[in-house]
N, C-alpha and C positions, 0 to 999 in steps of 0.2 A: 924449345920454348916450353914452357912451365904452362900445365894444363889451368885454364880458366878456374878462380877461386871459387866459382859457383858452381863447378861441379859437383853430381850428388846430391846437391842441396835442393831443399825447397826453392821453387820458383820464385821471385819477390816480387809482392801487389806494389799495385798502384792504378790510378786511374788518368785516364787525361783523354780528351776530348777526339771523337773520328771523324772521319771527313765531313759526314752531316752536322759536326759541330755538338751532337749526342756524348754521355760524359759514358765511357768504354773502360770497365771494371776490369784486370787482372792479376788474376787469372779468369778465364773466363767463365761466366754463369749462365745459366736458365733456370727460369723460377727462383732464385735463390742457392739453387745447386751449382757445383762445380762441375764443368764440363767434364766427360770423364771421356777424352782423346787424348790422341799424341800431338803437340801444336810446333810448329817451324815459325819461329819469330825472330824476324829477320830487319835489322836499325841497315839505315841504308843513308850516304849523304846530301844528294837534292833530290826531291822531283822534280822530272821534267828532262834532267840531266841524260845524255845519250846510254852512260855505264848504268845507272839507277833505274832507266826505264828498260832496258834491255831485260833484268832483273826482275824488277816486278813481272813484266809480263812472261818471265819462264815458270815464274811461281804458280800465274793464273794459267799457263798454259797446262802446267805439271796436274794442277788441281784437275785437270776434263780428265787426267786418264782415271780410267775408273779406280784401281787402288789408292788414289791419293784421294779419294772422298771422304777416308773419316780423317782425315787429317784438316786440323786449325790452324788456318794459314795468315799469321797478322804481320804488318809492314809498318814500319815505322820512323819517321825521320823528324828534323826541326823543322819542317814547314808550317805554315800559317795553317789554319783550316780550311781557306778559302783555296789556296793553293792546292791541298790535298783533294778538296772536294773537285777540282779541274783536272787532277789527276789522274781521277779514279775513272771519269766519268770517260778522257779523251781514249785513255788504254782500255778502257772495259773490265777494269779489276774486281773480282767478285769475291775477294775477303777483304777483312778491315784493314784499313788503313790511317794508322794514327800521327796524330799530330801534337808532337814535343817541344815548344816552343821553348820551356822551362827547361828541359833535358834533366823529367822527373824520373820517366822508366828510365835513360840513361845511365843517371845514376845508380839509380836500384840494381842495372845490370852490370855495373861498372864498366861501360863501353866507355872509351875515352876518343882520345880526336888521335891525328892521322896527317901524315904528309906534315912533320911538324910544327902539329897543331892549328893547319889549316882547313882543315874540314873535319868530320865526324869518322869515325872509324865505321867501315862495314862491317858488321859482325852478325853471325846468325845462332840462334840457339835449339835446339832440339831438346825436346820436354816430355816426360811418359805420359800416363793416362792419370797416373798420382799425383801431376804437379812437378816431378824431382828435373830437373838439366841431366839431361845427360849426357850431352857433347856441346862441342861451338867451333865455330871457324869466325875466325879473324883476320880478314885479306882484302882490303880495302880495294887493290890493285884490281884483282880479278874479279868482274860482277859474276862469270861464268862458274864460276866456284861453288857459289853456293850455293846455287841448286842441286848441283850434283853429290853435296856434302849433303845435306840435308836428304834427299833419298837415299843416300848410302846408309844414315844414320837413323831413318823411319824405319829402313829395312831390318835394321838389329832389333830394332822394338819391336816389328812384327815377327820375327824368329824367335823371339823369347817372349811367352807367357807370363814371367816373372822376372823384370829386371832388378836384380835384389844389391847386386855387385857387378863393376866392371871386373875383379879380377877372377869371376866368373864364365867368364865370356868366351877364353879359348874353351873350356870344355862344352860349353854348350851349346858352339859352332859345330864342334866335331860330333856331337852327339844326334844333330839335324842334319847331316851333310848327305842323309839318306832319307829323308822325310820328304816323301812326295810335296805334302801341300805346302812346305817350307822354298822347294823347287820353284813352284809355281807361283808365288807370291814374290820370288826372286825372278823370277824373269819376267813376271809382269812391270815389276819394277824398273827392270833393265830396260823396257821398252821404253818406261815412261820416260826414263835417265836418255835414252838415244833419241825423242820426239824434243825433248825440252833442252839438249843441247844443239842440236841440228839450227 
């Protein structure tokens, strides 16, 4: 399969409304700044739905272990607002969760539909601290999936200080594969990956 066209690329804005029905700028801001994290945004297609909710809640589960704290965890699907704001509150989800009625960020990420065009496609994106995509999974089928994609693909971001090139990246796997604290942020990870698919 042909790697996702936004790869490398800038992230692409837009805005549209979160559960509280609040108008949710991205890429994300404080004060006016751009948030400078790694963010896992993840278009999913109902809430409420058994695969979707399984889902979100490994995302919020994944966020308690302590390594996934600086990470920006936003969810997103066509739900109403009101639907979303039921959502948020029955799972206890503790990042944003937006609501695309229009299928404006859709667009913008070129998520399309799924199941021949019966539902939304699950896609998830993995973003540096600059804004750039740097990977995605596309697997509608498996909610289980993408969590485990999405810390596999945190974890490169935290291994490299400078993600400049993926065709970078064998060598400077091999060049960490002896760095203590490279270790340790790897198997921290691995925990998180073994609590959140358990």
């Amino acid at each position: 399969m042909a790697p996702h066209p936004l790869i490398n690329k800038p992230a692409p804005e837009f805005s549209i409304p979160d559960a509280n029905g609040h108008m949710f700028k991205f890429p994300p801001e404080v004060q006016g700044l751009q948030v400078k994290k790694p963010i896992a945004l993840f278009f999913y297609p109902e809430s409420g739905s058994l695969s979707c909710t399984r889902e979100a809640c490994q995302f919020r589960d994944a966020l308690t272990g302590r390594k996934m704290t600086d990470v920006q965890v936003i969810g997103i699907s066509h739900d109403s607002v009101p639907k979303q704001k039921q959502f948020v509150e029955s799972q206890n989800l503790t990042y944003p969760v937006l609501s695309d009625e229009k299928h404006v960020a859709y667009k913008a990420f070129h998520v399309g539909k799924s199941f021949l065009g019966l539902t939304d496609a699950r896609t998830t994106f993995v973003i540096d601290n600059d804004g750039i995509i740097r990977d995605s999974l596309s697997d509608t089928m498996s909610s289980n999936a993408h969590i485990k994609f999405a810390i596999r693909a945190l974890g490169k971001l935290v291994s490299q200080p400078s993600v400049e090139s993926s065709s970078k990246s064998h060598d400077v796997d091999a060049a960490r594969s002896d760095d203590s604290s490279f270790s340790q942020t790897r198997d921290e990870l691995g925990r998180v990956a073994y609590v959140a698919g358990a």
